[in-house]
MIKOL-506823 format. One line per 3 residues: number of its first residue (from 1); their letters; for each residue z, x, y of N, C-alpha, C. Coordinates in steps of 0.1 Angstrom, whole numbers, plus 5000, padded with zeros to 4 digits. Example, Ala and Ser with C-alpha at 12.3 -4.5 7.8 and 13.67 -1.06 7.14 Angstrom:
<recs>
1) as) 5078 5132 4943 5078 5123 4955 5078 5132 4967  5071 5128 4978 5071 5137 4989 5079 5129 5000
</recs>
This chain:
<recs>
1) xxx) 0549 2956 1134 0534 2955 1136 0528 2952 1122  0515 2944 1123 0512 2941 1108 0502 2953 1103  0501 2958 1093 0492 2967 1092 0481 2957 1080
4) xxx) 0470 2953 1091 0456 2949 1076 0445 2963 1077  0439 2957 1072 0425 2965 1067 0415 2960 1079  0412 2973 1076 0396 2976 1087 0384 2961 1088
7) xxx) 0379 2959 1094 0366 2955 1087 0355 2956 1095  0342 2961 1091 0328 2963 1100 0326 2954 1111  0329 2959 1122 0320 2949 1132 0310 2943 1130
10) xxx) 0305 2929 1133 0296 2919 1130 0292 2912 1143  0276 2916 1142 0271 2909 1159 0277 2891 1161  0281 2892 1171 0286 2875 1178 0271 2869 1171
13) xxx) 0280 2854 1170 0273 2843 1164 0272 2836 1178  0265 2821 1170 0267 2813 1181 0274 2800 1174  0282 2797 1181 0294 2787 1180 0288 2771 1183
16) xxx) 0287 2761 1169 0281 2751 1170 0295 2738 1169  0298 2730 1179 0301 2721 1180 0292 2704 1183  0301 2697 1174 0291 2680 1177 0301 2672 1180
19) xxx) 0298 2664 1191 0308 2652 1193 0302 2635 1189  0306 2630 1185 0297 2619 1177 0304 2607 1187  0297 2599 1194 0304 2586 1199 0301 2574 1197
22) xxx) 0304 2562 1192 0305 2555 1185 0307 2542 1198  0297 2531 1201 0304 2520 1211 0296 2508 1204  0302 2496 1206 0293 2483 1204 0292 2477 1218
25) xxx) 0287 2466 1218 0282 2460 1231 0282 2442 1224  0289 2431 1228 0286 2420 1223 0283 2410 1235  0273 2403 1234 0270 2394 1244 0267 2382 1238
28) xxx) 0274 2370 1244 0271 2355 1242 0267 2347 1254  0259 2336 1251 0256 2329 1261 0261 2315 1256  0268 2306 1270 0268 2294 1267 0258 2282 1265
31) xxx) 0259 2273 1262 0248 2261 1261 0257 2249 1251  0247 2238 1252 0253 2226 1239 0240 2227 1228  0247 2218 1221 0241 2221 1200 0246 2208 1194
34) xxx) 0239 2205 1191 0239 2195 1183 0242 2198 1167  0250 2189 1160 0252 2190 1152 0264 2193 1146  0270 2194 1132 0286 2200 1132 0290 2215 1133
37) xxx) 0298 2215 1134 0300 2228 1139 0301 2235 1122  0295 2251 1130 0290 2261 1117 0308 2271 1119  0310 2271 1105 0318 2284 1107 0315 2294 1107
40) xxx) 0317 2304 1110 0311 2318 1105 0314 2325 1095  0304 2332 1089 0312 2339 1075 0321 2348 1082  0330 2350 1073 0337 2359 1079 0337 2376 1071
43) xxx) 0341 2384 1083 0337 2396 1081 0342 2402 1071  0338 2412 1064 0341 2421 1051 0352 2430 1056  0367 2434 1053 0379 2439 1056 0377 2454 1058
46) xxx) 0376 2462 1071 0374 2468 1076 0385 2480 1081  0388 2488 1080 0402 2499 1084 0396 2498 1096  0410 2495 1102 0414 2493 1116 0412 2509 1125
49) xxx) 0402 2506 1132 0395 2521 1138 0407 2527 1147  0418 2517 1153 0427 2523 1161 0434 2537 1155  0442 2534 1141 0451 2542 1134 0442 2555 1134
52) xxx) 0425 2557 1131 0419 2569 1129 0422 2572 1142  0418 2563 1152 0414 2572 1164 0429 2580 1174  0439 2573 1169 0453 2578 1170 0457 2594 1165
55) xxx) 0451 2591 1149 0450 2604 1144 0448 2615 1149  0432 2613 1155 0416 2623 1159 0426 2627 1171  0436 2619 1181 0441 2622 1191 0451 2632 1197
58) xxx) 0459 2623 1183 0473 2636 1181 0469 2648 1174  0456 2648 1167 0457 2665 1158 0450 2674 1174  0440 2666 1183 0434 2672 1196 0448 2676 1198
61) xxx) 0457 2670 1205 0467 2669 1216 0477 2681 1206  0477 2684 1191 0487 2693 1186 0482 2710 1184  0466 2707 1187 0457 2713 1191 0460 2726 1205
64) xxx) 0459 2711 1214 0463 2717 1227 0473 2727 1230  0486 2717 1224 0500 2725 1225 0499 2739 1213  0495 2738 1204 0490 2753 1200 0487 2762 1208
67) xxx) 0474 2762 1216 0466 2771 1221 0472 2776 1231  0483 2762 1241 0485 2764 1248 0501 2781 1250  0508 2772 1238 0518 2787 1238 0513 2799 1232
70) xxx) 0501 2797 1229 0494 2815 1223 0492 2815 1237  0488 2810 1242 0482 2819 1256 0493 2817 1268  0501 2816 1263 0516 2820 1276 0523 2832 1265
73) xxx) 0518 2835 1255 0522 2848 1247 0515 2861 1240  0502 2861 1242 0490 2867 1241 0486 2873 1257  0489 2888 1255 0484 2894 1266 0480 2907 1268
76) xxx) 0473 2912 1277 0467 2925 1272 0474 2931 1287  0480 2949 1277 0493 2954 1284 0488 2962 1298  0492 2956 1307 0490 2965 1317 0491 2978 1317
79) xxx) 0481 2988 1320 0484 3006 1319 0495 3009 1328  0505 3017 1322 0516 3023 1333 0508 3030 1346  0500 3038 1340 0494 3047 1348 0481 3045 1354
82) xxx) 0477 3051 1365 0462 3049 1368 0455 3055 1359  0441 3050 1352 0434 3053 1343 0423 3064 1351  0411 3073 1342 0403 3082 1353 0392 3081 1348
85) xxx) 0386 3077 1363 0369 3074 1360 0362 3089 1346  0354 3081 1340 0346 3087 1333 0358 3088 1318  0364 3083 1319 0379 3078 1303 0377 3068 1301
88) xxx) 0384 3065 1287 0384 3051 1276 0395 3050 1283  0396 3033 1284 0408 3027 1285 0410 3020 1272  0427 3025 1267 0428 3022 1256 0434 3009 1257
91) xxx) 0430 2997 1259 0433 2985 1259 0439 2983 1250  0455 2980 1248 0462 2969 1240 0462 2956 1242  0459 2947 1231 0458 2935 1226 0471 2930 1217
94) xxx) 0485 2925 1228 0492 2919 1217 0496 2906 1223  0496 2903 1202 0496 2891 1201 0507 2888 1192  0519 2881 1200 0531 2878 1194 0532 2863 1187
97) xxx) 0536 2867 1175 0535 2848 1168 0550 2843 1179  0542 2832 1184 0553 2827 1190 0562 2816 1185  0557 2811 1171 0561 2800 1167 0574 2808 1152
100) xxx) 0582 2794 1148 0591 2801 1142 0587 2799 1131  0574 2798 1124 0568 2799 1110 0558 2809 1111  0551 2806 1098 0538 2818 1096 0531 2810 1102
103) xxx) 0517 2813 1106 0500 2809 1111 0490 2819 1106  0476 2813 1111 0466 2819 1109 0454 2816 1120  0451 2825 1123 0437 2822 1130 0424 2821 1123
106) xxx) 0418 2814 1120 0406 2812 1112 0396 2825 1118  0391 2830 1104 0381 2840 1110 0367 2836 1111  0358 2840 1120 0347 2833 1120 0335 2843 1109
109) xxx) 0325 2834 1110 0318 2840 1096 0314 2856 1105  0312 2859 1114 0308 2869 1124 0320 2879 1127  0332 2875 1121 0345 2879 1127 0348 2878 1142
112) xxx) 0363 2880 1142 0365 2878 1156 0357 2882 1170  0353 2870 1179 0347 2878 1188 0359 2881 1198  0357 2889 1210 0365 2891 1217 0360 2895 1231
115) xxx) 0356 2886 1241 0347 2884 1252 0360 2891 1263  0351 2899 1271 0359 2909 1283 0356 2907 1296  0365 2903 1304 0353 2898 1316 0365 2903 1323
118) xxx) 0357 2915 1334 0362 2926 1344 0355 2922 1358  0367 2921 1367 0360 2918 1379 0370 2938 1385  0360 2937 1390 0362 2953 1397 0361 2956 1416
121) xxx) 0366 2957 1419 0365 2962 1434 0364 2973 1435  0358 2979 1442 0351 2992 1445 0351 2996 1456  0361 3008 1458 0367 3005 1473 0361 3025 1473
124) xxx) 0354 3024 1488 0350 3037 1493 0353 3033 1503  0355 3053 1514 0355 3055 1522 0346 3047 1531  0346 3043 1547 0336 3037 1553 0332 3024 1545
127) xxx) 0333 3017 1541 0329 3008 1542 0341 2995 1533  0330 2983 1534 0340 2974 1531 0341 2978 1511  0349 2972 1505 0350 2967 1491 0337 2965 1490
130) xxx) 0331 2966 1472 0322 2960 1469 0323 2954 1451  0324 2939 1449 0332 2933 1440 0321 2931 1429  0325 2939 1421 0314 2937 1404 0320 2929 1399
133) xxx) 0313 2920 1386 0316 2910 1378 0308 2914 1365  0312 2918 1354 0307 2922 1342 0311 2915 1327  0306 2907 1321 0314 2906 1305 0307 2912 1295
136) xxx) 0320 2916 1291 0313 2925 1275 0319 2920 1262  0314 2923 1253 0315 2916 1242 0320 2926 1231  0334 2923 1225 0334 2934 1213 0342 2926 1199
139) xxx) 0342 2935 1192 0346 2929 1175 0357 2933 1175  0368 2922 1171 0385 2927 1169 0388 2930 1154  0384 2932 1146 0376 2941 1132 0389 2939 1124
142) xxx) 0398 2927 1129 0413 2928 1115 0415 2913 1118  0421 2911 1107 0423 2897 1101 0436 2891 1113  0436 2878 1116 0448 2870 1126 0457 2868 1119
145) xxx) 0469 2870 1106 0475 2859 1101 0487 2865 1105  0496 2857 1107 0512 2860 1110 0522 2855 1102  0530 2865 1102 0543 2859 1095 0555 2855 1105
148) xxx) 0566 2853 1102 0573 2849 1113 0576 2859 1120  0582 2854 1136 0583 2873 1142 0574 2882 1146  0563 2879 1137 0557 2890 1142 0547 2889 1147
151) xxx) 0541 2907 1154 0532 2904 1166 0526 2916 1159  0509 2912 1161 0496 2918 1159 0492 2930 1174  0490 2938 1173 0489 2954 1182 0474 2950 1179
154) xxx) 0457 2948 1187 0447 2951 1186 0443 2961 1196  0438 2970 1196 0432 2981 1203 0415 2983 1206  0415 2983 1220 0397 2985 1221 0402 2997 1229
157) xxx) 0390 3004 1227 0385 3015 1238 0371 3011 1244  0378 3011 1258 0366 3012 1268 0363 3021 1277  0352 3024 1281 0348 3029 1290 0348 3025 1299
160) xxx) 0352 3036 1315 0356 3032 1324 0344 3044 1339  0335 3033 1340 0324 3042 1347 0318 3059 1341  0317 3060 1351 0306 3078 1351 0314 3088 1355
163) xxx) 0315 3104 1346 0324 3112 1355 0307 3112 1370  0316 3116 1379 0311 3116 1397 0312 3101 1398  0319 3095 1396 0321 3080 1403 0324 3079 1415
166) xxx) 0312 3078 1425 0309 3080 1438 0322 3072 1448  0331 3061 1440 0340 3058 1446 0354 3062 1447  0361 3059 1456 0373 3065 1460 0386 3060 1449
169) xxx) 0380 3042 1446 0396 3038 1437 0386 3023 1428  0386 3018 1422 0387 3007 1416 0399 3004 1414  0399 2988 1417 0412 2981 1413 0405 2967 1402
172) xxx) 0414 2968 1391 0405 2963 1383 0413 2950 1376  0407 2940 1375 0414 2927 1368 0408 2927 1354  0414 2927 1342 0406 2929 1330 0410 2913 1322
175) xxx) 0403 2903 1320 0403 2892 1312 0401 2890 1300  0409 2888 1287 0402 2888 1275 0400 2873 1266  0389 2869 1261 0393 2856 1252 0393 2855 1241
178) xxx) 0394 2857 1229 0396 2856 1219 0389 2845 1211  0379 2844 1204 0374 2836 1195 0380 2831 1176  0379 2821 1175 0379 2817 1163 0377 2805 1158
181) xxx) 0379 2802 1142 0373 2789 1138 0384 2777 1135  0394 2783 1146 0407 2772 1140 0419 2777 1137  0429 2772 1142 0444 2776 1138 0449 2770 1124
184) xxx) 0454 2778 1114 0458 2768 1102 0475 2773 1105  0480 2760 1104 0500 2761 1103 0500 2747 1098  0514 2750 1093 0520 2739 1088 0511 2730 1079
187) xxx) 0504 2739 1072 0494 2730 1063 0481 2719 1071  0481 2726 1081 0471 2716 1088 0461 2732 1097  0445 2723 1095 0437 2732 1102 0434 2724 1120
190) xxx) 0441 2732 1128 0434 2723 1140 0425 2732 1148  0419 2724 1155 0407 2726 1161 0408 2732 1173  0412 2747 1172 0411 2760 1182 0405 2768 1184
193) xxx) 0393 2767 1190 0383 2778 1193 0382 2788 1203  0393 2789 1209 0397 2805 1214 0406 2802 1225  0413 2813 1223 0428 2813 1233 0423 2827 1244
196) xxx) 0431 2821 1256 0423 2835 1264 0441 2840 1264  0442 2855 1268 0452 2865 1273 0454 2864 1287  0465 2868 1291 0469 2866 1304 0462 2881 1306
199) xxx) 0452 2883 1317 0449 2896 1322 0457 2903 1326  0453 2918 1325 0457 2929 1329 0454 2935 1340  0459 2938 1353 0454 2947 1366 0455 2966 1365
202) xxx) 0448 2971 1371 0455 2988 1368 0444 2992 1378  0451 3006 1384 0436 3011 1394 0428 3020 1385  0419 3026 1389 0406 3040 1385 0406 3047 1397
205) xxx) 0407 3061 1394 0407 3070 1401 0403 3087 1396  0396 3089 1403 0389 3102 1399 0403 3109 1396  0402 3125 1390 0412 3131 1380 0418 3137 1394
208) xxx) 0429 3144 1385 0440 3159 1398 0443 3141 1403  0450 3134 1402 0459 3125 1409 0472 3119 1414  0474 3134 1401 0490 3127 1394 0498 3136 1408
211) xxx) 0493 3147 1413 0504 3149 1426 0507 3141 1439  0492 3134 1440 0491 3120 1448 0499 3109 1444  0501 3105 1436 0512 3095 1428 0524 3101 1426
214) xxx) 0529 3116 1432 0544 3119 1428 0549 3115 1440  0544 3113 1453 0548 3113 1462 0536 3105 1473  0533 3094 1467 0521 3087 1477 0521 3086 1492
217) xxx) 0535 3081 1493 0535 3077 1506 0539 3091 1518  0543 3104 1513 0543 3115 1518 0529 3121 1518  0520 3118 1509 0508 3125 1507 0497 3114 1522
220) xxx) 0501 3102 1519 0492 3094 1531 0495 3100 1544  0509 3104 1548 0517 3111 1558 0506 3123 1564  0505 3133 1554 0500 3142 1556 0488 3146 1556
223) xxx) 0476 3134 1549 0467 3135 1543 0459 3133 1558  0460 3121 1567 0456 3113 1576 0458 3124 1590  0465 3136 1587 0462 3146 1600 0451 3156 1592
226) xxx) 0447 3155 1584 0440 3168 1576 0427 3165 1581  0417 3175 1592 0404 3175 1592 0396 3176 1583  0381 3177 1581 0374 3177 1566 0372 3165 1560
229) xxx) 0359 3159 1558 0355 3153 1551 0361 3149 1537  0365 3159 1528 0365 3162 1517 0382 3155 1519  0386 3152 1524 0403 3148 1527 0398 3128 1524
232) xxx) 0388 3125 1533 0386 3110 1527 0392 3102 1523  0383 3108 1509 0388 3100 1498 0402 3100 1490  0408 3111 1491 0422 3113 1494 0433 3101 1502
235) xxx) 0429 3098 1511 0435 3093 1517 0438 3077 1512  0423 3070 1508 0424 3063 1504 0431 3058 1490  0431 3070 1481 0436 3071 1468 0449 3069 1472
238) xxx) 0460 3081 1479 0472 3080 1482 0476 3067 1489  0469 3058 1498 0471 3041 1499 0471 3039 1486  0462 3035 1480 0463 3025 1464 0473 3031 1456
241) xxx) 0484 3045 1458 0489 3049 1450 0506 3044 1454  0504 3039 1471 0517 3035 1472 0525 3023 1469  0535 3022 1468 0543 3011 1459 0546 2995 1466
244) xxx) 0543 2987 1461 0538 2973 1472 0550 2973 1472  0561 2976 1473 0577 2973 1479 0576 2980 1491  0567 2993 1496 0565 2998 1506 0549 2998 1517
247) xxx) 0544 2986 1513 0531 2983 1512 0534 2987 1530  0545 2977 1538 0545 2977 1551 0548 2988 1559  0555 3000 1555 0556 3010 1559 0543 3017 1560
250) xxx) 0537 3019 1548 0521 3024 1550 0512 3016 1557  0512 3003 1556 0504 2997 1573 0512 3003 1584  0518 3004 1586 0525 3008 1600 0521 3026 1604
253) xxx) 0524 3031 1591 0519 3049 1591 0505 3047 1597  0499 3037 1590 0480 3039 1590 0479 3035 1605  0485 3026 1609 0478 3017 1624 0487 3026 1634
256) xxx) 0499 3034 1633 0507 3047 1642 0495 3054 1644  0492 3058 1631 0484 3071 1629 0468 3068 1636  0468 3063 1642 0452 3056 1648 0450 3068 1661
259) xxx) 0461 3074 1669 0459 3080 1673 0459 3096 1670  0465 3098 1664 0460 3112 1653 0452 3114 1648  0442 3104 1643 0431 3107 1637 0424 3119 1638
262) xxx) 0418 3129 1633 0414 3139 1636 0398 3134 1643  0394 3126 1634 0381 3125 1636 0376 3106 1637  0364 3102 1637 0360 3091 1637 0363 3082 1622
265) xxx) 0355 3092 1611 0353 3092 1599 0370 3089 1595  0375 3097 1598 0394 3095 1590 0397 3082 1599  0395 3078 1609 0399 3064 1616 0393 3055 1604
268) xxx) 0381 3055 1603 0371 3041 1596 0380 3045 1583  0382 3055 1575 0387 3057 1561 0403 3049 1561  0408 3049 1574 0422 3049 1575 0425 3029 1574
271) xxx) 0408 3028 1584 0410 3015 1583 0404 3002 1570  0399 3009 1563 0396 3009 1551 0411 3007 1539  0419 3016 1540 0431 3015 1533 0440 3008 1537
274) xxx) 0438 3001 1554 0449 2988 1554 0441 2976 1548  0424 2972 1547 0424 2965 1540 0422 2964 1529  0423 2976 1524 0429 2977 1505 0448 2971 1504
277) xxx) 0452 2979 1514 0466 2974 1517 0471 2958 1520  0460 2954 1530 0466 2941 1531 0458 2926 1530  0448 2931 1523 0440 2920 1523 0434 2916 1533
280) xxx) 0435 2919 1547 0425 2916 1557 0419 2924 1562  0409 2918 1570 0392 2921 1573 0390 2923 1591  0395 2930 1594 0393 2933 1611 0379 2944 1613
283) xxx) 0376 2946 1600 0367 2957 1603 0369 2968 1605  0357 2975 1616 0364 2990 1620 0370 2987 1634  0379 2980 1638 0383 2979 1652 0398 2979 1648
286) xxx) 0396 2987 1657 0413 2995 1655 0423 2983 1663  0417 2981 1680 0421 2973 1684 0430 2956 1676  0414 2953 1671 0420 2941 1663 0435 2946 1654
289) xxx) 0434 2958 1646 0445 2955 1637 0455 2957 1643  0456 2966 1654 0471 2966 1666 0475 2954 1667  0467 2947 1672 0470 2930 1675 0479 2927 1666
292) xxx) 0469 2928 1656 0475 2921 1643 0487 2921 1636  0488 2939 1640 0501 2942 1634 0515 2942 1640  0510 2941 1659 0526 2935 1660 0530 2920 1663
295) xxx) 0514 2913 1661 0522 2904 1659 0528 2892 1650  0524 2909 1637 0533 2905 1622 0546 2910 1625  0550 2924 1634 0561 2927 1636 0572 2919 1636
298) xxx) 0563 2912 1652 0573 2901 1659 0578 2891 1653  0568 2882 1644 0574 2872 1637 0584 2876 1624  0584 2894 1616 0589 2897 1610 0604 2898 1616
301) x) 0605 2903 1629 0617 2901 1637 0629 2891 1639
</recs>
C-alpha cells in the first residue's frame, strides 16, 4: 500500500472543457471568359492537417484504452457483512496500478473529487419497495501516483441513515467516480477526466442481527409462525439474510407458509419477502404467487 501525506479537503471546482472545430466550404460556378487563361498563385506551404489530426486521434483513442483498464481495475470492496442503520460505512477505495510501469493521476487544483451516487431500496413490511437516488460528493485528500505493482487503499466514511430507521432492510448499490486532470505515463499527459469504479452492493439493517444471519433460513422457518407485530420486520430481515444459492427454497418456505400465517399482516410481510426474493410483483395476492410458483416448479422439472 502506498503511504502519502494527508491533504485538506478542498470544495469541488468546476471542470472547463473546449472543443474547437475547424471546416471550410468551397464553391465554384461554371461559365465562359474570355481571354488567356490566369494561373493562380499558388498557395503558401502548409503542414498537412491529416498527420495533426491522426495525432489528436491516437492520443484520444490511448486515452480511452487507459481509462478503460483503470476501470476494469478500480473498485470499491464490497462489505462482508451487513452494515447497521445509524453506522459509517467504511468504504474502501482500491485502486490497483494495472499497468506494468509507474503513472500518475493528475491532481486537480481542488484535489481529487470523488462523486457517490447510491441508489437504495427500501424495503418495509406491507408495502411495496421504495427506490431513493442520492449523489454525494467528497474529497480523496492523497496524491494518485503509482509505482509498479502497486495499489492505492482510499477510505471514506459514510453515513448510513438514522438510528430508528423506520425500515426493515436497504439493499444498496454504491457507485463511485473519480475525478482528475489527466493521466501522465510513459512521458505523455493524456486526456482523462475521470474513471468510474465497478460498484459495490451490501444490505442495511437495524442492530442484534448477527443471530438472524447465523442461521437465516432456520430463523425465516420459525419466524413466519410467530404472532406479534413486533416479529415483522424480522421476517423480512431473515429473507434478505438468506443465501441466493438458496433463494428457491425460501420462495417455497414463504408461499408453503401462506397457510400458517398467523395473521393477515405476516401474510402481506411474507409476501413482501418473495418480492425482495424474486424480483416479482403479484402484490398482496397470495393466489397469484401459487400460480406462479408452480408453474416455475413445473418448468424447473
Amino acid at each position: 500500500m502506498s503511504q502519502r501525506g494527508q491533504r485538506d479537503p478542498q470544495p469541488p471546482g468546476r471542470l472547463a472543457r473546449g472543443l474547437l472545430l475547424c471546416g471550410i466550404g468551397l464553391f465554384g460556378a461554371g461559365g465562359g471568359c474570355a481571354g488567356p487563361a490566369v494561373e493562380p498563385d499558388p498557395l503558401p506551404p502548409v503542414e498537412d492537417p491529416f498527420d495533426a489530426t491522426t495525432e489528436v486521434g491516437m492520443r484520444v483513442l490511448r486515452a480511452r484504452l487507459v481509462r478503460e483498464q483503470l476501470e476494469s481495475a478500480w473498485h470499491i470492496e464490497e462489505p462482508k457483512l451487513p452494515q447497521e442503520f445509524g453506522s459509517n460505512l467504511d468504504a474502501r477505495l482500491l485502486l490497483p496500478n494495472p499497468f506494468g510501469r509507474s503513472f500518475a493521476a493528475r491532481e486537480p487544483a481542488q484535489g481529487y473529487i470523488v462523486e457517490l451516487d447510491w441508489r437504495v431500496e427500501r424495503w418495509m413490511p406491507f408495502a411495496a419497495a421504495e427506490v431513493l437516488r442520492h449523489r454525494q460528493v467528497a474529497s480523496l485528500g492523497r496524491l494518485l501516483e503509482f509505482q509498479t505493482g502497486e495499489e492505492i487503499e482510499a477510505r471514506l466514511l459514510l453515513p448510513l441513515g438514522l438510528p430508528g430507521e423506520a425500515s426493515a432492510v436497504w439493499r444498496v448499490r454504491l457507485a463511485a467516480t473519480i475525478r482528475m486532470d489527466g493521466i501522465a505515463i510513459d512521458g505523455e499527459d493524456l486526456p482523462v477526466s475521470k474513471v468510474r469504479l465497478a460498484p459495490a452492493s451490501f444490505l442495511v439493517v437495524p442492530g442484534n442481527w448477527e443471530q438472524l444471519a447465523a442461521d437465516p433460513f432456520g430463523s425465516l422457518n420459525r419466524l413466519i409462525r410467530m404472532p406479534g407485530a413486533e416479529v415483522d420486520r424480522h421476517v423480512l430481515i431473515a429473507a434478505a439474510m438468506v443465501p441466493r444459492a438458496r433463494y428457491a427454497e425460501a420462495v417455497n418456505l414463504l408461499i408453503e407458509g401462506f397457510e400458517i400465517a398467523p395473521n393477515l399482516r405476516r401474510l402481506d410481510t411474507m409476501m413482501a419477502a418473495l418480492r425482495f426474493l424474486t424480483g416479482r410483483d403479484f402484490q398482496e395476492n397470495p393466489i397469484l404467487w401459487k400460480e406462479w410458483w408452480a408453474e416455475r416448479k413445473m418448468g424447473l422439472s
